[in-house]
N, C-alpha and C positions, 0 to 999 in steps of 0.2 A: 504493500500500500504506500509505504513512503516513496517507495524508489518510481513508482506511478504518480503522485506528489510532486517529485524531485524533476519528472519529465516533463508533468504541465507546467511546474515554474518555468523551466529552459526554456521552453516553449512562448508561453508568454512575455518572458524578456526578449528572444529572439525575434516575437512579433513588434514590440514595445520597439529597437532598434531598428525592425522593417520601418512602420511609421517614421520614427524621428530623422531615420536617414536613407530614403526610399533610392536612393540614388548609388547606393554603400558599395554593391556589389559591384556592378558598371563601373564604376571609377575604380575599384580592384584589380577587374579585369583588364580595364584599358591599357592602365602602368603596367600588368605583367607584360601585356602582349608588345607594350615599347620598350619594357626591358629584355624579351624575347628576339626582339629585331636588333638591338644595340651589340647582343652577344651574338647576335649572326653576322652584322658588320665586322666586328672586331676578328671573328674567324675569317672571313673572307679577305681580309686586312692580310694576313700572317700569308695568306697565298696568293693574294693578287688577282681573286676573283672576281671579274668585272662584270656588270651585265652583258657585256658581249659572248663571252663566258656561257652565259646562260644560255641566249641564244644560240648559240653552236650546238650546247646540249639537246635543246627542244628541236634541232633542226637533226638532230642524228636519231634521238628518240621516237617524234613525229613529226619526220619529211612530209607527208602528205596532210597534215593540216593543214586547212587555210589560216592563214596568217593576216594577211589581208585584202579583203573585199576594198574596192577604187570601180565606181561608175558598174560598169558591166564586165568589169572583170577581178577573177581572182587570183592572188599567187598564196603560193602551200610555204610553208618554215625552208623547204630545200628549192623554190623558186628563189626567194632573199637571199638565202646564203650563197647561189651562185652568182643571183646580179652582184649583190654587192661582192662580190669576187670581181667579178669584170671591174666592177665601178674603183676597184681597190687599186688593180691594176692598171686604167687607163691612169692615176696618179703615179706609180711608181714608173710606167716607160717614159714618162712627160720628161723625167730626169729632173724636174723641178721640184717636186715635193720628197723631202724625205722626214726620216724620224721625228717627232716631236714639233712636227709645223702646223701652222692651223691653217687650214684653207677656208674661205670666206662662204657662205650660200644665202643665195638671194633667189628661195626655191619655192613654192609656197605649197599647199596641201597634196600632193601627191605621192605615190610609192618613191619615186625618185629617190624622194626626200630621204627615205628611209634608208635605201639604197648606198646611198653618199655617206652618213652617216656610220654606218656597218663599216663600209668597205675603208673609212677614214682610220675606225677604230681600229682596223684589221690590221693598219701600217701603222701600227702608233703614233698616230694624228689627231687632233680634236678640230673643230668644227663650229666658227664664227657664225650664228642663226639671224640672219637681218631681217628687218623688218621690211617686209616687199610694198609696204605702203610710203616708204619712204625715198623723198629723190635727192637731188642736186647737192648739196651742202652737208645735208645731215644723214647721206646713204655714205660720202666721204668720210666724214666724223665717224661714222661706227664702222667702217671699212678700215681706218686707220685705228681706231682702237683697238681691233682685233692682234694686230701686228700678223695679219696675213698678209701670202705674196700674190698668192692662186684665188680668185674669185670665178664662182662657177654659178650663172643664174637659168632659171626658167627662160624657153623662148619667146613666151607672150611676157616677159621684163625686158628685153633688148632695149623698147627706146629708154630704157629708165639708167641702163647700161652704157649706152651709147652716150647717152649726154655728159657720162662724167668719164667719157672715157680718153678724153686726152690726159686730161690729171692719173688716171691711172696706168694707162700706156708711159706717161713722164715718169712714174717711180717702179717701171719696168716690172709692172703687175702682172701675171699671163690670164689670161679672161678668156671661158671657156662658157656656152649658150648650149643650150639640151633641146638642141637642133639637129635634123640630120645634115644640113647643111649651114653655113652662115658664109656672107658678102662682106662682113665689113670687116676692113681691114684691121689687123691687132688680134683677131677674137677667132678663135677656133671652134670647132663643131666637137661637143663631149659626147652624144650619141654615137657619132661616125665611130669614133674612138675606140667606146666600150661594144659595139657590136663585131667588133674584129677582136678584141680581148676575148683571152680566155677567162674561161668560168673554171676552172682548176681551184683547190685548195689553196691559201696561201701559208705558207710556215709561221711558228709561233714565235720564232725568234726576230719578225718582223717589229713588233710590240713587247719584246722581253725587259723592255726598260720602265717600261709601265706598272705605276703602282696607284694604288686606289688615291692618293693625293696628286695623284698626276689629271689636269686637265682633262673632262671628256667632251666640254662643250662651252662656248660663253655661251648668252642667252640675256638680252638687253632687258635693262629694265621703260617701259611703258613711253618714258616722256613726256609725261602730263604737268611736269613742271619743269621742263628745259629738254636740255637736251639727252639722250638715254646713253646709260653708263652698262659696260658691257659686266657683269656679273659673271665670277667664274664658278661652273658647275664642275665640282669633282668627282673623279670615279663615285668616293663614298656619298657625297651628297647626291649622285644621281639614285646610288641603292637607297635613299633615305626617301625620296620622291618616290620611287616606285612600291616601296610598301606602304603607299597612300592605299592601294586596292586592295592589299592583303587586309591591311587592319578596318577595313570598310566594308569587306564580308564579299570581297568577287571571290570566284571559284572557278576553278577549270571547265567548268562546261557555260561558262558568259563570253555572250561576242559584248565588247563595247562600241557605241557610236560614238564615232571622234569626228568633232566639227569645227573645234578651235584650234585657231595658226599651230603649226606645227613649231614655228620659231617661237613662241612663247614656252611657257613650263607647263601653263597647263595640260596645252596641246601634247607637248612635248612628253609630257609624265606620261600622256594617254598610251603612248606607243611604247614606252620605256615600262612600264607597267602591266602591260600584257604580254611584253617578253617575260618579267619574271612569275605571269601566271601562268603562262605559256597557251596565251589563249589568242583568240581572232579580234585583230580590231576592223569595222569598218569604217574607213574614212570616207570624211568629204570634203572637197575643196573648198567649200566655203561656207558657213551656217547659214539656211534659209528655212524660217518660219513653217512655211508654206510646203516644204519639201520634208521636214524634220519625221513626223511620222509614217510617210510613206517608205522614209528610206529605212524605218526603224524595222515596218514590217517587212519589208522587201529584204535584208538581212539578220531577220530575227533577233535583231538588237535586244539586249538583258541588262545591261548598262549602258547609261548617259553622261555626259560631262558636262558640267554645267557653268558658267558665271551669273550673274544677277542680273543683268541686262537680257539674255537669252531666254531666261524663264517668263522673264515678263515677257517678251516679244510672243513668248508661246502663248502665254495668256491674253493675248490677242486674237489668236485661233480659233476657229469652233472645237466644241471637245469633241475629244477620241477617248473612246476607251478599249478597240479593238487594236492590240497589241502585245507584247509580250517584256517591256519596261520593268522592270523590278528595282530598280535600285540607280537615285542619282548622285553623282559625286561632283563637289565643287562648291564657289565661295561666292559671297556677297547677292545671298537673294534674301530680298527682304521680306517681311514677316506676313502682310495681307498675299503678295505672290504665291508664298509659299504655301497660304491656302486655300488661295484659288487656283494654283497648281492641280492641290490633290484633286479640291472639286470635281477641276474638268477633267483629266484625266489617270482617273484612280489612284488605286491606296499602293503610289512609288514610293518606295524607303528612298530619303532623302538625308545625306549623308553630308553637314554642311564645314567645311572647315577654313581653318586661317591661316595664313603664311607666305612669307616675303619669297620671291624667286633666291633673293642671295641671302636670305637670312640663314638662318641659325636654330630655330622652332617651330616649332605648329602647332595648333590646336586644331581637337575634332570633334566636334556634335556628337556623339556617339549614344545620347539619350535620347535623341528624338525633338526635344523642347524646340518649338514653334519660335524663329528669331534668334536663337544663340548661338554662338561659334564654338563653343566651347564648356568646360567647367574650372573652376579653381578648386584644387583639392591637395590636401598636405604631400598628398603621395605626390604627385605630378610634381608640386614644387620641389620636395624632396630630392625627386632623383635626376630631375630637368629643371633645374632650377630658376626660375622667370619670376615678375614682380609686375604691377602695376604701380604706379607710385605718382607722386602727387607732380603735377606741371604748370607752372605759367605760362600760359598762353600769350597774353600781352609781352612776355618779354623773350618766350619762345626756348626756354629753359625748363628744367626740372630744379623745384621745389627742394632744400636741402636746409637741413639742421642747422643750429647754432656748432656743431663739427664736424659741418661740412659733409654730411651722408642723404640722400638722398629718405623720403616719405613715404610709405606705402599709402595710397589712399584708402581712404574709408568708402565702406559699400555704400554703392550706389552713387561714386562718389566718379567722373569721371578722372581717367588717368592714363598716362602715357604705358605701354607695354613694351618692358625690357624683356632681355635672356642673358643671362652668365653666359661669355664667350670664354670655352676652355679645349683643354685634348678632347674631349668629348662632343664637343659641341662648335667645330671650329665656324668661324665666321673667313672666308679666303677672300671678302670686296671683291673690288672693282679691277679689272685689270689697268694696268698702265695707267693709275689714276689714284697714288697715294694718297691726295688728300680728300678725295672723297670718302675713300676706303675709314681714313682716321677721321672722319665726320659719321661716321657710323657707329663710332664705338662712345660709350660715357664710361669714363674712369672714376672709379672711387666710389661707386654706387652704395654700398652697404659695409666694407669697411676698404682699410687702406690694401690700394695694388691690386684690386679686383675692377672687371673689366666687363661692360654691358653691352650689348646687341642691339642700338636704339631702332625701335621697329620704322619708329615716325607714324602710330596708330596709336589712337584715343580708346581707351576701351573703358567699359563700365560692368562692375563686378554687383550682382545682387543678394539679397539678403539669402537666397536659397544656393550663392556659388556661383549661378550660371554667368556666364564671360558675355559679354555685347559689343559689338563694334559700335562706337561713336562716332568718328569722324579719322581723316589725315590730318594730322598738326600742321600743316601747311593751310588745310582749307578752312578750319576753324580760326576764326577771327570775333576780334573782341568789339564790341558797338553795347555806349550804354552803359557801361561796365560791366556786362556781362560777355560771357562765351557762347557764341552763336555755331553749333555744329550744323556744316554744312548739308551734310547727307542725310539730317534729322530733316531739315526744311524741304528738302529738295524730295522728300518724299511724303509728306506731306501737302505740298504744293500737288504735288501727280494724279491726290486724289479729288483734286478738282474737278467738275464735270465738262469742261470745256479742251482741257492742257493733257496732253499724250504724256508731252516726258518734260524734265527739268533738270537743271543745273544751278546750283547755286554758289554764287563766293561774294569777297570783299569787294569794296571799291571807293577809294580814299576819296573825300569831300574834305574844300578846303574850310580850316577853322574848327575843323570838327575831330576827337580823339576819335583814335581807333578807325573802325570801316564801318561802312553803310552797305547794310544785306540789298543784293542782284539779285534776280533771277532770269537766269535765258531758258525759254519752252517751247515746244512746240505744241502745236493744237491739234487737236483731234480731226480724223477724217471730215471735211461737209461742216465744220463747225467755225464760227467765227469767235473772238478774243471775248469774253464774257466780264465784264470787268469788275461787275457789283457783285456778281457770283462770287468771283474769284475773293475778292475782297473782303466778302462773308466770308469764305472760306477761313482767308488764315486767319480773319479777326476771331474764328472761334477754334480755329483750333492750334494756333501760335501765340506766345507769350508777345507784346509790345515790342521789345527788341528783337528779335527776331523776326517780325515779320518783315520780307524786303521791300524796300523803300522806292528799287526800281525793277519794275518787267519789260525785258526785252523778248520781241516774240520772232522767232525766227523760222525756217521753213524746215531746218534741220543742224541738230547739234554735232561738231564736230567730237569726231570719239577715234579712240585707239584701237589697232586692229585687234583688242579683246574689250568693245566697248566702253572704256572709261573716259570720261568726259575733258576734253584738254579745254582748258582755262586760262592759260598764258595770254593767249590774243582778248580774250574778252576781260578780262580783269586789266589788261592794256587799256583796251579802250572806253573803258569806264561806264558813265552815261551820259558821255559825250553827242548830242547830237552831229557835229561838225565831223564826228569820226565814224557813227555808224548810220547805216539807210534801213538796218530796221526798224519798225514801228518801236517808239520804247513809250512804257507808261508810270506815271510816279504815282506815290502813296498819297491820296490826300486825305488827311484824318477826318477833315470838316464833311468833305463831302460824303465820306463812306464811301471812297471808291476810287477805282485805279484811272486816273484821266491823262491822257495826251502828252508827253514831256516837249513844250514849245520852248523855242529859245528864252520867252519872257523868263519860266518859269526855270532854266536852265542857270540862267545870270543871277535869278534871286537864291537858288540854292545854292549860288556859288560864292555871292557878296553876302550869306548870312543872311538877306533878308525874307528868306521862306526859314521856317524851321521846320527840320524834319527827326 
């Protein structure tokens, strides 16, 4: 009787612990499974097991998988290993690339892609990923930051190649177009090449100097505040990107659908992540709304990749629920999307997480919870050691003691997100770009000679743990004396009945501290600029300071080839009438309503005599 007694107490307290920490196990699980991966890097480390590695495994194993689905056709694990054999080899007879060189690619969603990549690694080479949306000036700037010699682009980029190609014929670049043939002078045909190349094995001693902190890729970051800094991916932090899908629950028998740039990481993880599940990805050349399900069913897609922007785009679609979707992975989708995701198109496990291309950590939703990135739990800090901690904003600094250490903030409380940069945890910047690299790092964080991972992301921790993304410290500006999060407003503004999408930042009025809250929108199909609507809108659902003071409505927001909104030109140009021709509207408090920005009223915001 007692020892039946003794059972229903256990019991009872074990339920008593379910309640108060319903969340206990999950967070157990999560840290084993990243301490599970850390002691499989660290083995792989000691032999130099690369993802390539892998793949050569999965291609001896099963040759006849498909590997990957492109358009209406497919190649198996032993199609890739031999293109990118040829592809390996048309670099080594060139005579121009050898050991530890990076070659340049200006490729955009195709096998190719893939192709190049393999067969770079094969010769122990890594592989500069530019961004194919970028021309003249800033395709030079990430061309030269790569410190490649060999640039090898898509056919349909030639004129993008051509224009800048006296400056690289002048620093005796070889420029190579995935053409069967090519006319212009300087530039050779890479197809011709590799269709003559043999598909043979190549030996391991091609890459025997290779080691897991040896380069396997840059891989730019965005450029949404200047110009993009090329980040270096190493062997290990590529294996740390690829068990984004092991710890996310893919499994050997999911095809994923990949539709973002392959020169990004996200993209790029997509393809690097199904090497180490050894599974099928189908790509697409370029994400389309309109196409997304079709191609989902037509490849029996099981997995998604996703950014924030994408989802909502879907959520413009009629719904589908005929499909075979289980499971989305990817970051920045915000929290009405996320349920009108499910609405329309069934109960997907959505899998939402956080992390810098060239950081140092990540977080991952792994509860489920509508809206977070994440959780804060002693174990994660414990063994992955990160902080949230208190920042000024107005002065663009982190918050620090009377000696000199840095704040944890309080729940709820927003705050900058570090990581301990250690052996464990390496942070490798920016190439060829020490001093950005050393703008990354905050020293002295928590005590003396210790050394943090600055994300440049605002996060907000809740009373029950869960992590939220707040804003980029860049786009958070102070009006009012308060802290106006940009991505807070600009999504709230969306759910206007008028406005499709939004952008929101600063923009300096003279006389006045701090910035006065923008917004650049666009409007909805058939619909014109609603201005009393809107009006009411943020008057009820924005604090004073923050609601923005000027709307600009444009026909369409410029965005980063993974949709993030670039800002530089319009936070340039203010609410400048003389500088911009789209419609702009100001705040007028009296009238309750967004009215006309005319020069009169341009000169009085500017001489102080309107106050806003």
């Amino acid at each position: 009787m007692s020892s039946w007694c003794s059972g229903v107490s256990f019991a009872i307290v074990l339920l008593g612990l379910f309640f108060r920490f319903p969340y206990f196990i999950q967070d157990v699980q999560y840290v084993l499974a990243k301490l599970k991966v850390r002691r499989c890097l660290l083995k792989y480390m000691q032999t130099n097991f690369t993802i390539l590695e892998r793949f050569l495994e999965a291609a001896r194993t099963q040759p006849d998988k498909p590997f990957i689905h492109f358009k209406d056709e497919t190649f198996t694990y032993r199609d890739a290993d031999a293109l990118s054999n040829k592809a390996a080899r048309v670099f080594l007879q060139s005579g121009l690339v050898k050991q530890g060189d990076t070659v340049a690619m200006l490729v955009g969603n195709e096998p190719m892609f893939v192709w190049l990549w393999l067969g770079l690694v094969k010769i122990g080479c890594s592989a500069a990923f530019l961004n194919y949306n970028i021309r003249s000036k800033s395709l030079l700037h990430c061309f030269s930051c790569s410190g490649a010699n060999t640039l090898v682009a898509a056919a349909e980029l030639q004129d993008a190649v051509e224009e800048v190609l006296p400056s690289l014929l002048e620093q005796q670049v070889s420029v190579y177009i995935l053409a069967d043939g090519c006319k212009a002078a300087g530039v050779e045909s890479f197809r011709e090449k590799m269709s003559q190349a043999s598909s043979e094995p190549l030996s391991r001693d091609l890459r025997s100097h290779l080691t897991l902190q040896s380069p396997a890729a840059y891989i730019y970051t965005s450029g949404t505040t200047g110009l993009p800094k090329a980040a270096v991916i190493t062997h290990a932090r590529l294996w740390v990107m690829c068990w984004i899908q092991l710890l996310t629950g893919v499994n050997s028998r999911d095809v994923i659908y990949v539709s973002l740039p392959l020169y990004h990481s996200a993209g790029f993880m997509g393809v690097t992540g199904a090497i180490e599940r050894g599974i099928t990805v189908a790509l697409r050349s370029k994400f389309s709304a309109s196409q997304f399900w079709d191609d989902c069913r037509k490849y029996n897609a099981t997995v998604i990749q996703y950014i924030g922007e994408t989802m909502r785009y879907l959520c413009n679609t009629p719904k589908v629920r005929r499909h075979k979707v289980r499971l989305a992975i990817g970051n920045g989708i915000r929290a009405d999307v996320w349920r009108d995701f499910i609405s329309r198109f069934g109960n997907v496990e959505i899998r939402e997480l956080y992390g810098a291309t060239e950081g140092n950590f990540a977080l991952l939703n792994y509860s489920g919870k509508i809206g977070a990135i994440g959780r804060d739990t002693f174990l994660n800090k414990r063994f992955f050691p990160h902080a949230v901690i208190k920042y000024n904003v107005e002065r663009g600094e982190p918050v620090r003691d009377s000696s000199g250490f840095c704040i944890e903030a309080d729940k709820g409380e927003p705050g900058l997100l570090v990581s301990e940069i250690s052996v464990r945890a390496p942070f490798s910047g920016y190439v060829r770009d020490l001093q950005q690299t050393e703008r990354k790092k905050l020293h002295n964080v928590f005590k003396r000679g210790d050394v943090y991972f600055n994300t440049g992301d605002l996060m907000r921790i809740d009373e029950d743990h869960f992590i939220y993304f707040q804003d980029r410290v860049g786009d958070t500006f102070r009006w009012k004396g308060e802290n106006v999060a940009t991505t807070e407003v600009a999504d709230v503004i969306s759910l206007a009945g008028c406005v499709k999408e939004a952008t929101v930042y600063g923009v300096k009025v003279p006389g006045q501290e701090g910035r006065a809250g923008m917004a650049a929108v666009t409007l909805r199909d058939g619909l014109k600029f609603d201005s009393v609507d809107v009006f009411k809108h943020v008057e009820n659902f924005l604090p004073a300071y923050a609601r923005p003071r000027f709307m600009r409505i444009q026909s369409s927001l410029d965005v980063t080839g993974t949709f993030k909104h670039l800002k530089v030109k319009l936070v340039e140009e203010g609410f400048n009438p003389n500088l911009i021709t789209d419609p702009v509207y100001f705040l007028d408090e009296k009238e309750k309503n967004y009215i006309p920005l005319m020069m009169d009223i341009f000169n009085g915001v500017n001489l102080g005599e309107i106050k806003i």
